[in-house]
C-alpha positions in Angstrom: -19.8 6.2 11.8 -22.5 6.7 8.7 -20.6 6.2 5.6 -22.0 5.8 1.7 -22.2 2.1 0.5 -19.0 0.9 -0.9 -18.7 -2.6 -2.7 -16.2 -4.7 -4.3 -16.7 -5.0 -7.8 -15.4 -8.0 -9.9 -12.0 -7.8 -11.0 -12.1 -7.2 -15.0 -8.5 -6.8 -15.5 -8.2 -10.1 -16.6 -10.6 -9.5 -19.4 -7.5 -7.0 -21.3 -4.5 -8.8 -22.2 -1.5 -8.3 -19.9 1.6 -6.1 -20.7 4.2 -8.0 -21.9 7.6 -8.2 -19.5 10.8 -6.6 -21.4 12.8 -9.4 -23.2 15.7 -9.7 -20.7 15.7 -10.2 -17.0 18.3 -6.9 -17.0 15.8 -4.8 -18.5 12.6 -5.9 -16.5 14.2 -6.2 -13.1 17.4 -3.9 -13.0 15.2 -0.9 -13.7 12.5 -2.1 -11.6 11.3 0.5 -9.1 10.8 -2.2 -6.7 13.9 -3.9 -7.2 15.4 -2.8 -3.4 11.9 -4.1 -2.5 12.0 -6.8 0.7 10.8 -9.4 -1.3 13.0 -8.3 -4.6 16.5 -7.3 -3.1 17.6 -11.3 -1.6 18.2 -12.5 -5.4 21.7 -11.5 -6.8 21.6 -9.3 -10.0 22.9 -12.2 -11.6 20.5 -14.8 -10.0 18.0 -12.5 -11.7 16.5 -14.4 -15.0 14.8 -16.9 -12.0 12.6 -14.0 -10.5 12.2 -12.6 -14.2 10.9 -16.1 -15.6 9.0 -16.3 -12.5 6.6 -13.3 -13.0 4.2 -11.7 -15.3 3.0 -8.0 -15.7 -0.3 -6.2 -14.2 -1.8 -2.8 -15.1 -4.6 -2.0 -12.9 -7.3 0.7 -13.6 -8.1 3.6 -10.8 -10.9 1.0 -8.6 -9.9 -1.8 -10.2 -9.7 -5.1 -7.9 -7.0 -7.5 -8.3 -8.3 -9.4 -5.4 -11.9 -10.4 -4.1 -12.2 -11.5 -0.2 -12.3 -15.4 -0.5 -10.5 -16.1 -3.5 -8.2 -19.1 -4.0 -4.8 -17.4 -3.0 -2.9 -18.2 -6.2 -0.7 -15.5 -6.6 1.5 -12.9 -5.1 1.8 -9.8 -6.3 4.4 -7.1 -5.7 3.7 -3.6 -6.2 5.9 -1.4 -8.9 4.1 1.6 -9.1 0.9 3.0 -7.9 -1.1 3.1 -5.0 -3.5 0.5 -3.6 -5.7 -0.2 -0.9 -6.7 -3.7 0.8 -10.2 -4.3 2.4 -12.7 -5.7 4.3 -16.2 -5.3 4.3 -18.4 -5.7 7.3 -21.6 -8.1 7.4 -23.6 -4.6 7.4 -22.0 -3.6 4.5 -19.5 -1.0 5.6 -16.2 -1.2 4.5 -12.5 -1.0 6.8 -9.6 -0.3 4.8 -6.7 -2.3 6.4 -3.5 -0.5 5.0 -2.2 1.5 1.5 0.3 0.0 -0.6 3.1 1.5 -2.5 5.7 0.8 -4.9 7.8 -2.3 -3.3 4.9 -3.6 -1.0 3.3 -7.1 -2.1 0.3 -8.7 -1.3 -1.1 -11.9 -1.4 1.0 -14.2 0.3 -1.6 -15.3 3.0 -0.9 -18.7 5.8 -4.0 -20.2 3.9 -5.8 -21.4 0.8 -7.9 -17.9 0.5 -7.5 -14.3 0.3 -8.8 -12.3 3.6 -9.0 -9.6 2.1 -10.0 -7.0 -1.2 -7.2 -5.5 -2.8 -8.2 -2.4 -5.3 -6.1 0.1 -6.8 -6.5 3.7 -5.5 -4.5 5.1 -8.6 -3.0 3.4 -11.7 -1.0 0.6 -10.5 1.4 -1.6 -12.2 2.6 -5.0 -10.6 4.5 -7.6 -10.0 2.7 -11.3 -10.3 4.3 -14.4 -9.1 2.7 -17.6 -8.9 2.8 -18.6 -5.4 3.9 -22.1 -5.7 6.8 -20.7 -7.9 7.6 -18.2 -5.2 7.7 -20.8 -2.8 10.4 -22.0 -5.2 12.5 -19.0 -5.4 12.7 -18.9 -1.5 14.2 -22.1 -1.5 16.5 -21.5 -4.2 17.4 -17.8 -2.9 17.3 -17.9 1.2 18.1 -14.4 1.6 15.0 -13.9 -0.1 12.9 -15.7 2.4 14.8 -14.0 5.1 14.0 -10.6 3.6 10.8 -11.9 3.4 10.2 -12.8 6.9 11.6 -9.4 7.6 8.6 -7.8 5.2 6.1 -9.6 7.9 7.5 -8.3 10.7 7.0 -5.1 9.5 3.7 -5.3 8.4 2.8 -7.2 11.8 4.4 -3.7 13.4 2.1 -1.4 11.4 -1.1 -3.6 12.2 -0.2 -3.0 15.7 0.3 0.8 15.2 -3.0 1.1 13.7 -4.6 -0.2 16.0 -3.1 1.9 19.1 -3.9 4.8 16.5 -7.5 4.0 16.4 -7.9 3.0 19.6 -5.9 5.6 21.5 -6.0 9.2 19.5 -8.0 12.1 18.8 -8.7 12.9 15.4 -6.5 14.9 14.8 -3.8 12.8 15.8 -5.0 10.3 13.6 -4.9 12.8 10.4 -1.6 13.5 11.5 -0.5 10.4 11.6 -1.9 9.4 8.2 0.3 12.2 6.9 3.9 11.0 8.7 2.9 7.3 7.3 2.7 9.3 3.8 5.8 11.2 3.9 7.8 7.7 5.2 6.5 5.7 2.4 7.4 8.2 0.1 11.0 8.3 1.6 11.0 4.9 1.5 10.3 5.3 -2.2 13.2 7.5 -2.8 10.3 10.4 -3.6 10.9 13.3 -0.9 9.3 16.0 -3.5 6.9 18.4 -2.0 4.0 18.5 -1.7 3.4 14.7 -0.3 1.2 12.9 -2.8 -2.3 11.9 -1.1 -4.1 10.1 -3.8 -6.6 8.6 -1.9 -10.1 10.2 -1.6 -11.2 11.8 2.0 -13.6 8.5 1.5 -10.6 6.3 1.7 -8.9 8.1 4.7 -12.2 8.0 6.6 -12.5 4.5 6.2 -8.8 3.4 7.1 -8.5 6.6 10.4 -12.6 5.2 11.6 -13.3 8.1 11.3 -16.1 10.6 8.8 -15.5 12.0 6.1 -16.5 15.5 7.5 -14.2 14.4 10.2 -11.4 14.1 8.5 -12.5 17.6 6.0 -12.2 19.5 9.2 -8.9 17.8 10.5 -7.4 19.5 7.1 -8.8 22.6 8.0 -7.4 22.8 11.4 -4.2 21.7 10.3 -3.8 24.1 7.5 -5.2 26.7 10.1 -2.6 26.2 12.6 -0.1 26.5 9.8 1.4 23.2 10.1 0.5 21.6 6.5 -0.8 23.7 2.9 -3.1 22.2 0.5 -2.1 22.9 -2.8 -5.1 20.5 -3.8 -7.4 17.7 -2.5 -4.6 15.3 -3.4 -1.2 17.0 -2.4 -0.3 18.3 1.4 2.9 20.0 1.8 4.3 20.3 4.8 5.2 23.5 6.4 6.4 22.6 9.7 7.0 18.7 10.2 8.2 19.3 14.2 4.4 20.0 14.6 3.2 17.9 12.3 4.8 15.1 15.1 3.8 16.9 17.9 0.0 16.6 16.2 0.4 12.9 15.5 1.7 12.2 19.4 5.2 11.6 18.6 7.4 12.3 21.4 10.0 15.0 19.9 13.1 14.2 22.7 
């Protein structure tokens, strides 16, 4: 699989001066997008002023990284709007994107001292920062919050599994379609069913995280607009025209 270079370049978000949080835990947190987030929802609207003294505000660039593979893992950060992408890049250079994160994911709680990982916004993304030791804090004071937590691993253990029979086990095609059902349920997740489904990802970025080319994955559009199943309004929308196919594409069994 021949892709183009891609590289990590140095975070330089710390250079700007971070967003100041609203005044009151009400204002930042309440009206939080990720607030039903896993790691948000175990702490009790009025438990609230711990997680909103606990946290600072992000605003990432399009390609900005927030994390560097190897870093000291400081921080956690949850995700309240945007879109990002987390990384690793081979010894040769070429680069596997390990998952897309939306509003109410986090990242950066890791079982050891460093980051495994690159973690660059895709789109403008705002987040979330908590200091780790802090968070590890706010579990113990808030158990449902670890517990939700926990459950937040779970799934993301699930979904590293899932990737891994995709790209193991399906055509191209089924991965496209795939990439497109995992779209449309983050986006219900989100509380965002409009159509067309958002893809703000370049064909680049799918390539990388499908293993497949980018030609690849140009032609896996084409077929699936051909067979009527999706429309592309534009490079980064898809609607949907018939979602029962759409699964059957993906592999899904329809009983």
């Amino acid at each position: 699989m021949e892709h183009p270079e891609t590289s990590v370049q140095e975070p330089n978000w710390r250079e700007r001066v971070m967003s100041a949080l609203p005044a009151t835990a009400e204002v930042a947190c309440m009206q939080c997008p990720a607030r039903t987030s896993d790691l948000c929802r175990g702490v009790k609207n009025s438990d609230l002023e711990d997680l909103f003294s606990s946290s600072s505000r992000i605003m990432l660039r399009p390609e900005e990284t927030l994390i560097i593979e190897g870093d000291e893992a400081q921080t956690v950060y949850n995700v309240i709007s945007g879109t990002m992408r987390l990384t690793r890049m081979s010894s040769d250079g070429r680069r596997q994107i390990l998952t897309f994160l939306f509003t109410g994911n986090f990242v950066g709680l890791t079982p050891d001292a460093s980051y495994h990982f690159n973690a660059e916004a895709v789109s403008e993304v705002e987040l979330c920062a908590f200091d780790r030791k802090r968070l590890e804090t706010l579990f113990r004071l808030h158990p449902e919050m670890q517990k939700n937590f926990h459950h937040m691993t779970a799934k993301m253990i699930d979904a590293a599994h899932d990737l891994v029979f995709t790209l193991g086990r399906k055509t191209a095609i089924e991965r496209l379609a795939t990439f497109l059902l995992f779209l449309r349920d983050a986006e219900n997740v989100r509380g965002d069913s409009a159509s067309p489904l958002s893809v703000p990802m370049t064909r680049l970025d799918i390539a990388d995280f499908l293993g497949l080319t980018i030609e690849t994955v140009s032609r896996g559009f084409s077929k699936l607009k051909a067979d009527g199943i999706i429309k592309l309004p534009n490079a980064h929308s898809v609607e949907i025209a018939r979602l029962d196919r759409l699964r059957a594409a993906a592999g899904q069994d329809q009983g």
